[in-house]
C-alpha positions in Angstrom: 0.0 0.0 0.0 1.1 3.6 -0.1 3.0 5.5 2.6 0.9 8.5 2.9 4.3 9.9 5.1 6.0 10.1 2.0 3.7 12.8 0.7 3.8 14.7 3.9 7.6 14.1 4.0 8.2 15.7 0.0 6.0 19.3 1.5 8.5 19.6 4.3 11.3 19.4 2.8 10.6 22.1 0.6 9.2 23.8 3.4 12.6 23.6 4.9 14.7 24.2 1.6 12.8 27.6 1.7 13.5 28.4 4.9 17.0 27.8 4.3 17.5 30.2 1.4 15.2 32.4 3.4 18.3 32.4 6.0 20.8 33.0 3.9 19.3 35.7 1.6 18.7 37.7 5.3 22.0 37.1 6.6 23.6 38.3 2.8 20.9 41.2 2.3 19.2 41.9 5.5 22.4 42.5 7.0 25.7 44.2 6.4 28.9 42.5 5.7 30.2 43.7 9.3 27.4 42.2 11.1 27.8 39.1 9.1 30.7 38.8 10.3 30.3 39.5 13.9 27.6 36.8 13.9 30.2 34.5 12.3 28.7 33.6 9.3 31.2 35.8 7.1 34.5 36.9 6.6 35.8 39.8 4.9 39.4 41.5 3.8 40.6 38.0 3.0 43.8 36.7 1.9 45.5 33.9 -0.4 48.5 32.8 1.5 49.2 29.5 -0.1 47.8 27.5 -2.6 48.3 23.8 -2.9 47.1 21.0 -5.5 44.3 18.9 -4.5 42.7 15.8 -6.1 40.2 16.2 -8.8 42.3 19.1 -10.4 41.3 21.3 -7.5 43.1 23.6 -5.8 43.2 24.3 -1.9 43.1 28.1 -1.5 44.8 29.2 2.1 43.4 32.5 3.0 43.2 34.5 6.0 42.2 38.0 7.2 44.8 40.8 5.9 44.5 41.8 9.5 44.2 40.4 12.8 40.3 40.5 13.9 37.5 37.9 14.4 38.5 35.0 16.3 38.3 31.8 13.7 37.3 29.7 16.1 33.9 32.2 16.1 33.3 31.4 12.9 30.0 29.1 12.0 30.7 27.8 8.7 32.5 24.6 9.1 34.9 22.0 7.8 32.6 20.7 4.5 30.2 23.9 3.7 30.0 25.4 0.6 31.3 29.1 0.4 31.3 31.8 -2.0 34.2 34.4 -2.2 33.7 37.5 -3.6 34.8 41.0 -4.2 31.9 43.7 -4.8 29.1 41.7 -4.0 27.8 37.9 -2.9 26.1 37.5 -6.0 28.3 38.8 -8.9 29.3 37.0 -11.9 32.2 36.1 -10.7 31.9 35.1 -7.0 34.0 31.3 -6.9 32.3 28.6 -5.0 34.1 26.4 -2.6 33.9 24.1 0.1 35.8 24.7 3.6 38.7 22.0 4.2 39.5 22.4 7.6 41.4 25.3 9.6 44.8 25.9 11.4 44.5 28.9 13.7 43.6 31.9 11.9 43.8 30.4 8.7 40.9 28.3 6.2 41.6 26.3 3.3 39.1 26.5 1.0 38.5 23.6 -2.1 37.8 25.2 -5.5 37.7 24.5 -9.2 39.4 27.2 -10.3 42.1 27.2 -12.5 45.6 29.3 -12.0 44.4 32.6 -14.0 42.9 35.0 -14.0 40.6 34.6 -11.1 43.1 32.9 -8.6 45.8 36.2 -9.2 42.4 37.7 -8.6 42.3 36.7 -5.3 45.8 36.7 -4.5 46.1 40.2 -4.8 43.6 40.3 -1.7 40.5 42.3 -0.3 37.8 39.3 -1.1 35.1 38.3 1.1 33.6 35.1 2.3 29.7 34.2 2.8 28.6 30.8 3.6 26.3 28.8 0.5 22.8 27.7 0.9 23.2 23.4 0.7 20.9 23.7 -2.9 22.4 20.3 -3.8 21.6 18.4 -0.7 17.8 19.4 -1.1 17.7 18.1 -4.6 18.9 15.0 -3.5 16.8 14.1 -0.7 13.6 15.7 -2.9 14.7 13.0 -5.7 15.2 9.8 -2.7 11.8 11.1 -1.7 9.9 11.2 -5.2 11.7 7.6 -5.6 10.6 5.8 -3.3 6.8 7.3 -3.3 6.6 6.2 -7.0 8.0 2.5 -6.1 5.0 -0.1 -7.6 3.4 -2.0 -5.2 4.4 -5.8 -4.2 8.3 -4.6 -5.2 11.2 -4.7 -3.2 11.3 -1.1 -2.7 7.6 -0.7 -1.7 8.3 -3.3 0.6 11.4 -1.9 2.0 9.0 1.8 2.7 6.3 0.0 4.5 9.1 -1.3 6.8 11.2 1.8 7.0 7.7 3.7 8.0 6.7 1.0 10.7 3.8 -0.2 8.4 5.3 -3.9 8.3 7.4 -5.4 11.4 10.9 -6.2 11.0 12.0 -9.8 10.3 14.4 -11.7 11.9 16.3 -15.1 11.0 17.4 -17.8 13.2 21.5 -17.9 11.8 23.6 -15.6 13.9 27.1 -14.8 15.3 28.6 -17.8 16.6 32.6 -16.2 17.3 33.2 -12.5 17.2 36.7 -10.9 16.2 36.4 -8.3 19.1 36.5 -10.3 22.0 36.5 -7.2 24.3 32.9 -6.7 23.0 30.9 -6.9 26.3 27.2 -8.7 26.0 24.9 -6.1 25.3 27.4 -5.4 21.9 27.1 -8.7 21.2 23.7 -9.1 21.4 23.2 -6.3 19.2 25.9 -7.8 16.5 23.8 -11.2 16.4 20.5 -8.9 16.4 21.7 -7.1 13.2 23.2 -10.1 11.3 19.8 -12.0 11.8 17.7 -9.2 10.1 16.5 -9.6 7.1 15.6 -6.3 6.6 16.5 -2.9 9.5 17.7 -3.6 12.3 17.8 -0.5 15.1 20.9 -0.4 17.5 20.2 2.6 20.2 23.8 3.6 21.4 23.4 5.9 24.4 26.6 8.2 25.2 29.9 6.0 26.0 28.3 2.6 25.0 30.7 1.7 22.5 28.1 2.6 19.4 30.9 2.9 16.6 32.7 -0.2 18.0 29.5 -2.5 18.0 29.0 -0.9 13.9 32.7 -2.1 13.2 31.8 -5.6 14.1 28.7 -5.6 12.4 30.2 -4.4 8.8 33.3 -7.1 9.5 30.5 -9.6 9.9 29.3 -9.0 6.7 32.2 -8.9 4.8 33.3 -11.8 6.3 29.9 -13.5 4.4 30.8 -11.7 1.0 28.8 -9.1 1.3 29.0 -5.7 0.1 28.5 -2.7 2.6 28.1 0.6 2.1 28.9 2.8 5.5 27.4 6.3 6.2 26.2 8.9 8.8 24.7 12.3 8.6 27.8 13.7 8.9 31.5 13.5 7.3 32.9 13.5 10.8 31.3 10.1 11.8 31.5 8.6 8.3 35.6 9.0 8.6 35.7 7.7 12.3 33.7 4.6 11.0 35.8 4.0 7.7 39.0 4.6 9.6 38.6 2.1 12.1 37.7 -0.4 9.5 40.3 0.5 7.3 43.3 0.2 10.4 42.1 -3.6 10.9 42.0 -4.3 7.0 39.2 -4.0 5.4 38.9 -2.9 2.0 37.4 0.8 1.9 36.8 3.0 -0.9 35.7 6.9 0.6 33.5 8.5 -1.8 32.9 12.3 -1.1 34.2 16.1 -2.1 37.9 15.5 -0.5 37.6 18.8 1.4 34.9 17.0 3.3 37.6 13.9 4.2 39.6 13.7 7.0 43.5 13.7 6.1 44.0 9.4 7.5 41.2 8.4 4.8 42.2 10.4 1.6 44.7 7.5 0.4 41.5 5.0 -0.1 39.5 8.3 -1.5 38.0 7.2 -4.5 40.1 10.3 -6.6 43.2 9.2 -4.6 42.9 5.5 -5.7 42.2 6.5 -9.3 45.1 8.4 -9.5 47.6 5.7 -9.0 46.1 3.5 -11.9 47.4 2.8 -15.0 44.7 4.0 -16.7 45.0 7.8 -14.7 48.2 7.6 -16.4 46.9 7.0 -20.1 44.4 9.8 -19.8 46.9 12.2 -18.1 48.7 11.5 -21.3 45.5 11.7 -23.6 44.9 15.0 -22.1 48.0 16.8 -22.6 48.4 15.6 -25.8 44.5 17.2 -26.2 46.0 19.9 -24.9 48.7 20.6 -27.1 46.8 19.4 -30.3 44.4 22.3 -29.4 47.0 24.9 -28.8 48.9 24.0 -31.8 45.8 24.7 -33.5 45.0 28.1 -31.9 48.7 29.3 -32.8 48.4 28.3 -36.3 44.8 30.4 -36.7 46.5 32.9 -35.3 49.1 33.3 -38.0 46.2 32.6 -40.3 47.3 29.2 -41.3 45.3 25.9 -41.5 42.0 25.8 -43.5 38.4 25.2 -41.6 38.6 21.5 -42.2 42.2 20.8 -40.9 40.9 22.6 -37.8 37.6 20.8 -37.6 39.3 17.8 -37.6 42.1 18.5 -34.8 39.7 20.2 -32.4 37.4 16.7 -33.4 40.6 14.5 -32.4 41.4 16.4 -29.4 37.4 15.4 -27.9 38.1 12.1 -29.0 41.4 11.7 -26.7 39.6 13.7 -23.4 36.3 11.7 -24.3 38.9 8.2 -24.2 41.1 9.7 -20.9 37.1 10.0 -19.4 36.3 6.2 -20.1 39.0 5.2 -19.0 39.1 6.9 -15.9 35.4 6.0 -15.3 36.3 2.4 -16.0 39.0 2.5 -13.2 36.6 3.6 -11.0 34.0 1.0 -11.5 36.8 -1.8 -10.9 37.9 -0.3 -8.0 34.4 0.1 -6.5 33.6 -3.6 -8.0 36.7 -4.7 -5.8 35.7 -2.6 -2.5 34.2 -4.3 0.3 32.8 -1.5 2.0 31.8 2.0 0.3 32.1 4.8 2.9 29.6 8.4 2.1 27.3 10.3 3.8 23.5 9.6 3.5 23.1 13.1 1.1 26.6 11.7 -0.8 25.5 7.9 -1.2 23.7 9.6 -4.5 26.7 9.7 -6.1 26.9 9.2 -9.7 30.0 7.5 -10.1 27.7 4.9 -8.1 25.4 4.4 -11.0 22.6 1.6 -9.7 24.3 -0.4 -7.4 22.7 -1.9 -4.7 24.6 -3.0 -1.3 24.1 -6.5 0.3 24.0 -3.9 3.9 23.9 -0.1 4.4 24.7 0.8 7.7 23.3 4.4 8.8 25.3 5.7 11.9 23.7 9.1 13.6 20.6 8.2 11.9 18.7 10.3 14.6 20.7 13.3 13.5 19.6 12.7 9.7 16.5 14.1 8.5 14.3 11.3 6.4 14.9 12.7 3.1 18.3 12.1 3.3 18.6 8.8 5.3 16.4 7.5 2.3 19.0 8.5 -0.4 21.2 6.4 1.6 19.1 3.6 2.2 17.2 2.7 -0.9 20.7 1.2 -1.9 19.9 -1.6 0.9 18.8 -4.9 0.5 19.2 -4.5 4.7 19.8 -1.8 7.0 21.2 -1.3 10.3 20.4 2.2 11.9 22.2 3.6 15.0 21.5 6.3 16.9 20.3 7.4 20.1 17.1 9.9 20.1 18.0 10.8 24.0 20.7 13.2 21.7 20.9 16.0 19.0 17.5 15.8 16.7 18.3 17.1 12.5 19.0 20.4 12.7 15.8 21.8 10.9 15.3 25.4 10.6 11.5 25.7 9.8 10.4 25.0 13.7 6.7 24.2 12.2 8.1 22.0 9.5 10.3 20.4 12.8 6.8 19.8 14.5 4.8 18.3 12.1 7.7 15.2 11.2 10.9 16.7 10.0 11.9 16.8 13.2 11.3 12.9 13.7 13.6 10.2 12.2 12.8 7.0 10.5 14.7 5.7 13.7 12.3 6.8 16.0 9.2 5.7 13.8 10.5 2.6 13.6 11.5 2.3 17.6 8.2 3.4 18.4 6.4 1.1 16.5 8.2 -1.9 16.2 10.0 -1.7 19.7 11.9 -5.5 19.1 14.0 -4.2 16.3 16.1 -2.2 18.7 18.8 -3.4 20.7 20.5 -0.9 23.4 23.9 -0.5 24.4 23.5 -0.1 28.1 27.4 -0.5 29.5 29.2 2.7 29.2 32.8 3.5 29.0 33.6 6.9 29.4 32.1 8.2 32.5 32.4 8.5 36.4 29.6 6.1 37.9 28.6 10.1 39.9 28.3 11.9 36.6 25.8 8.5 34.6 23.4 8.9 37.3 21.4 11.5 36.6 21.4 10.8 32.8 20.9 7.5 33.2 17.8 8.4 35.1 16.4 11.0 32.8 16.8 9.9 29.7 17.6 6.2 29.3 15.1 5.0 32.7 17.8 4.1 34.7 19.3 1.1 32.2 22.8 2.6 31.8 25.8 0.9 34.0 29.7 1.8 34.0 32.1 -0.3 33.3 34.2 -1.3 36.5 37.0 0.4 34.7 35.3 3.9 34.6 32.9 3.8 37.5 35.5 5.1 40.1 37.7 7.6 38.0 38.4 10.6 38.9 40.4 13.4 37.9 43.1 12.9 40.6 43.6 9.5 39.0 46.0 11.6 36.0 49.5 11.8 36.9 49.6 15.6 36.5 46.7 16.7 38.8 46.1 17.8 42.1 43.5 17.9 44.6 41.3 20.5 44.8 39.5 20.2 48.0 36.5 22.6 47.3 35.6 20.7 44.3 36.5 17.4 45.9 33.8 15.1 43.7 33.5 14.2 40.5 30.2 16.3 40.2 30.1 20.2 40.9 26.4 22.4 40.2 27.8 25.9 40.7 24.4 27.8 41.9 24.4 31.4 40.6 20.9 32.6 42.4 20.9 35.5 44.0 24.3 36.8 42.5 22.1 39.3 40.4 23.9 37.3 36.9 21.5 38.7 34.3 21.7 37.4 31.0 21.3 39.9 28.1 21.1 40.2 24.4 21.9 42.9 21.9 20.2 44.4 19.0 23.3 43.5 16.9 23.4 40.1 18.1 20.2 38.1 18.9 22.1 35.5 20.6 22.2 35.4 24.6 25.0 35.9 26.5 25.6 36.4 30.7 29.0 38.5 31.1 29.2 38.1 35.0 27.9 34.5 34.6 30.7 34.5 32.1 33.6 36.0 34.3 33.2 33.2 36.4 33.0 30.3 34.5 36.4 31.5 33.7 37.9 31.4 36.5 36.5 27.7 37.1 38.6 26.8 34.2 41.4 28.3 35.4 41.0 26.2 39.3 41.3 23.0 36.2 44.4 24.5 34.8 46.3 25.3 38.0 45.5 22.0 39.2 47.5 20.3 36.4 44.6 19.3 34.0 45.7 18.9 30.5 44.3 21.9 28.7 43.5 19.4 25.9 41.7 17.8 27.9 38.9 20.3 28.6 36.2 21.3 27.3 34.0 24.4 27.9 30.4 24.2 26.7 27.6 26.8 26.6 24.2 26.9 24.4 24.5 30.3 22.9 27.3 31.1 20.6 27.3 34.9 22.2 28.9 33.3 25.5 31.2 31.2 24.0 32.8 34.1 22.1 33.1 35.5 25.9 35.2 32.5 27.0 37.1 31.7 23.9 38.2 35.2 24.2 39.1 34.7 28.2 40.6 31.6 27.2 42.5 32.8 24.6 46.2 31.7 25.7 44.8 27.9 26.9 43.2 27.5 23.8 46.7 27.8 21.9 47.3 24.4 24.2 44.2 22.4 22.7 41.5 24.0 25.0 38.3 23.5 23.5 35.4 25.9 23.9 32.3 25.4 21.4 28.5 25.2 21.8 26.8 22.0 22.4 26.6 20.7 19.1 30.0 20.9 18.4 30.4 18.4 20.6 28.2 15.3 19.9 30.4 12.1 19.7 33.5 13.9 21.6 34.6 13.5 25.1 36.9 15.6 27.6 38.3 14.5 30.7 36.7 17.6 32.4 34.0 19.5 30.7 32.9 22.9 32.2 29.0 23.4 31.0 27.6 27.4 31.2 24.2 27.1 31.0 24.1 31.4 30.6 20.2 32.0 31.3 19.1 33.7 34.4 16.0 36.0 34.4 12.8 36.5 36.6 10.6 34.6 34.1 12.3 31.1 33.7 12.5 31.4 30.6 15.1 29.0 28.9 15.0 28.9 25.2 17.7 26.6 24.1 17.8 24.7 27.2 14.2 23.6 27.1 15.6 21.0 24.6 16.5 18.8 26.8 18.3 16.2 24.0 20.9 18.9 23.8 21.9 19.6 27.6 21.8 15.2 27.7 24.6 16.5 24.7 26.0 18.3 27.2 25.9 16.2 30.2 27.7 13.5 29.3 31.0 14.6 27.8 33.3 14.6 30.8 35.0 10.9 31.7 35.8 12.3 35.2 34.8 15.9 36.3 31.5 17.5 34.9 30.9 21.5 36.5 27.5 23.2 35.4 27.7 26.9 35.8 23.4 27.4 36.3 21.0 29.9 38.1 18.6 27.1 39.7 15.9 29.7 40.5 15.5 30.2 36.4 16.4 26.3 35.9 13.9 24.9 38.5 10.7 25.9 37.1 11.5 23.2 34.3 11.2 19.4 35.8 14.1 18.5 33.9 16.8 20.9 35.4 14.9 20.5 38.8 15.3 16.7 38.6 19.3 17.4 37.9 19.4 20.0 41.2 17.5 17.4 43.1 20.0 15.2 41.6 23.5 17.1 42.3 21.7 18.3 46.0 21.0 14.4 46.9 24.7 13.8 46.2 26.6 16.3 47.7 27.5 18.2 44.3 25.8 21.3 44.8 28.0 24.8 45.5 26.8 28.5 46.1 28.7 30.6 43.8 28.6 32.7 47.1 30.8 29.7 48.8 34.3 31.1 47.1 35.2 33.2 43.9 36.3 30.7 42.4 40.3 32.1 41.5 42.6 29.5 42.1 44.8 30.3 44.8 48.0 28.4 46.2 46.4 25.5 48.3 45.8 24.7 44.1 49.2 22.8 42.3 49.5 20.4 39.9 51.0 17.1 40.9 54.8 16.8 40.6 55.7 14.3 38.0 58.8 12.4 37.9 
């Protein structure tokens, strides 16, 4: 039968495409290039300061402000977003397109296609600008997985395959599973879920809650498989979790082929890039041959037109021989790539980038879809109509799809095929419940509120703390693991500015600070903290404050930079603190879960509780940190480190 979501699914998607270019023409019209910049979604006065060969015939541009001014690290466009840079305005003629690499300091490297005239001495002379790109492409893709599967004739594979994927048919399971596994420090929930997925017949759900070992348990699954002779395709909602996958599988040997922009790779995959692997065969050889000798056949033929020689035919001819050797150096190419991908045992992409042409009609034996509660259905579904069966992993207690229309959010944008599929077929899921990374003090209360009470530590985590490092002290006013730092009554206001809608808390700010520093002076690793906040407008504050321990791998970022990561202290400022309780960001409670559960050993929340306890979430946590000793006036101390604080002496 039909799956009416699908209809529903195609008008909010272009509901959200609409708000997205909605966004992007305010920020590039509705505002000037100054404020643009301030709200980090801009740069301008830019510099080329090195430019480097990349795969494809690309070039990676190096630029960086003519003068020292925004911090980078303020900056919201991120490693694998498309960019324009321009001179006189966004739109003109002759604005390039790009995609951001990655970033050293106070410098971006930018991906183009742009060859080494003209433009590129262009932008070497300097003064550009930089505005971030509306994602056009990733819309069409996930309106064309949409119109696909909608149209799919009834009693097919693929109609099938919907009514499943929509929880209109249960899940099927065999009776074969996993007799030895080739972790053997896989503990028994992992291995439950392994055997779970390798006796589907169809999707199989596997519900990895913070520190369970989500990626590991994937690994095992995909070795499984291509242990069988099947062929796996690997991806996530984001480039970030397809590269951890692929590179764990491709350490331990398995053949991987990453398919994918290659400023959008991580630097330890692009050797099995599917450019990088192309390059090294013989027939990348022929047609870099064929080409230059296209080349020179068709400058040959402009010099001799030039000195008006040649007739009309004898240049007919060599501009028709010249196509004939690029369209041969193509084939060939394209050839090398469908051996190489015939030859791969596991395809690595992202959902939106498993459309790839190069992968023509293929269909995988198994798609497995890591962060599949982070991916919006449009584009888990270009993904997974390659599947003959499907593995999703995810955990909806964490970060939702970012979707900017809030209505289109509401009415089922917002909700995953995961969680369809959890909710109405519960038996396809299996949960991770041990966890690895944090103190048995700091599970609790997440363990409680989100995952009813089923998470455990492992013995080998339950009991750390940060005093366990060899470089740290004691600090004997923050003696546990857990620390809520109660700002009532210290007259913290947040506030917001009519040049920046975003939230910040200055005094609130000043003291978070000085937390950090108590961390630092007690010997912790600056690379091993991390300071998270909700509202970008703070964590320009404390990047600023933190300016020299960031230099030494300090981390400061809002909470969605970082999902997946982990710290062995993480400092959390939760920045709101009026009379009306209001808490905009934090009533998403998903996110503050985010939050929550980076630290392995220490965890401080910075928090007014007479703004937080109106919500039975934050009051459950204050109940929470009261019950167990955690709780700490911000009247108690001020927080500066003083000498009674020294890092361990090390020997």
């Amino acid at each position: 039968m039909p799956v009416p979501e699908l209809e529903a699914l195609k008008s909010l998607w272009r509901r959200e495409r609409l708000a997205t270019r909605e966004r992007h023409a305010a920020e590039r019209r509705g505002l000037t290039l100054a404020e643009r910049v301030a709200r980090g979604v801009a740069l301008a006065d830019l510099q080329v300061v090195d430019v480097e060969p990349a795969p494809g015939g690309r070039l990676l541009l190096w630029i960086t402000p003519r003068k020292a001014g925004s911090d980078p690290d303020d900056l919201r466009i991120g490693q694998g977003d498309p960019v324009r840079l321009w001179f006189h305005d966004p739109d003109e003629p002759g604005a390039l397109r790009g995609v951001v690499s990655r970033r050293m300091g106070a410098r971006l490297a930018v991906m183009a296609d742009v060859d080494a005239g003209d433009v590129l001495e262009r932008l070497e002379d300097g003064g550009f600008r930089m505005d971030v790109e509306a994602p056009e492409v990733t819309f069409d893709r996930g309106d064309r997985a949409l119109t696909r599967m909608a149209q799919a004739r009834p009693g097919t594979d693929a109609a099938y395959f919907a009514e499943v994927l929509f929880g209109r048919r249960a899940p099927r399971f065999g009776a074969a599973g996993v007799d030895r596994y080739s972790d053997p420090a896989l503990n028994a929930p992992q291995r439950a879920a392994v055997d779970r997925a390798m006796r589907s017949e169809d999707v199989a759900l596997i519900h990895g809650p913070p520190g369970t070992g989500k990626t590991r348990t994937l690994v095992e699954i995909v070795r499984h498989a291509v242990a069988r002779g099947e062929r796996v395709l690997a991806t996530a909602a984001s480039n970030g979790a397809v590269d951890n996958l692929g590179l764990r599988l491709h350490l331990q040997g398995v053949q991987v082929v990453r398919l994918g922009h290659p400023a959008r790779v991580a630097a330890r995959l692009e050797s099995v890039t599917l450019e990088a692997l192309t390059a090294h065969t013989e027939a990348a050889q022929l047609a870099r041959r064929w080409n230059a000798e296209a080349t020179a056949l068709r400058h040959r033929v402009a010099a001799r037109a030039d000195r008006g020689a040649g007739d009309r035919e004898a240049r007919r001819q060599a501009f028709q021989e010249a196509r004939r050797l690029q369209f041969d150096a193509r084939k060939h190419l394209d050839a090398a790539q469908q051996s190489i991908l015939d030859h791969a045992q596991v395809v690595l992409a992202t959902a939106a980038g498993a459309e790839a042409t190069v992968l023509g009609d293929r269909v995988f034996d198994l798609v497995v879809l890591d962060e599949a509660t982070q991916s919006p259905d449009p584009l888990s579904l270009v993904a997974l109509q390659r599947a003959k069966r499907v593995v999703l992993a995810g955990d909806p207690c964490q970060l939702p799809p970012t979707v900017l229309d809030l209505e289109a959010a509401r009415e089922g944008l917002g909700r995953t095929l995961f969680e369809r599929i959890a909710d109405a077929q519960p038996a396809a899921v299996s949960m991770l419940r041990v966890q690895h990374r944090m103190h048995a003090a700091l599970m609790a209360f997440p363990s409680a509120s989100m995952y009813a009470g089923a998470l455990e530590a492992a013995p080998e985590v339950a009991g750390h703390t940060l005093a366990d490092l060899p470089t740290v002290g004691e600090d004997h006013l923050r003696p546990g693991p857990l620390v809520f730092l109660d700002t009532a009554g210290t007259g913290w206001t947040e506030q917001r500015t009519e040049q920046d809608p975003s939230t910040c808390n200055p005094q609130q700010a000043t003291r978070t600070l000085r937390e950090v520093r108590r961390l630092l002076a007690r010997g912790v690793p600056p690379a091993e903290i991390g300071v998270i906040t909700p509202y970008e407008a703070q964590a320009r504050r404390l990047r600023e404050g933190l300016r020299d321990a960031r230099q030494q791998g300090l981390e400061v970022g809002t909470v969605d930079a970082f999902q997946g990561r982990e710290k062995e202290a993480i400092v959390v400022d939760l920045v709101r603190s009026n009379e009306h309780g209001e808490l905009g960001f934090l009533n998403d409670t998903r996110r503050m879960n985010v939050a929550l559960t980076r630290a392995r050993r220490f965890l401080l929340v910075v928090g007014d509780s007479a703004t937080l306890g109106g919500h039975p979430y934050y009051r459950g946590f204050l109940e929470s940190a009261e019950a167990s000793g955690a709780w700490l006036s911000a009247w108690a101390d001020d927080g500066e480190p003083g000498p009674e604080l020294a890092p361990r002496a090390s020997f």
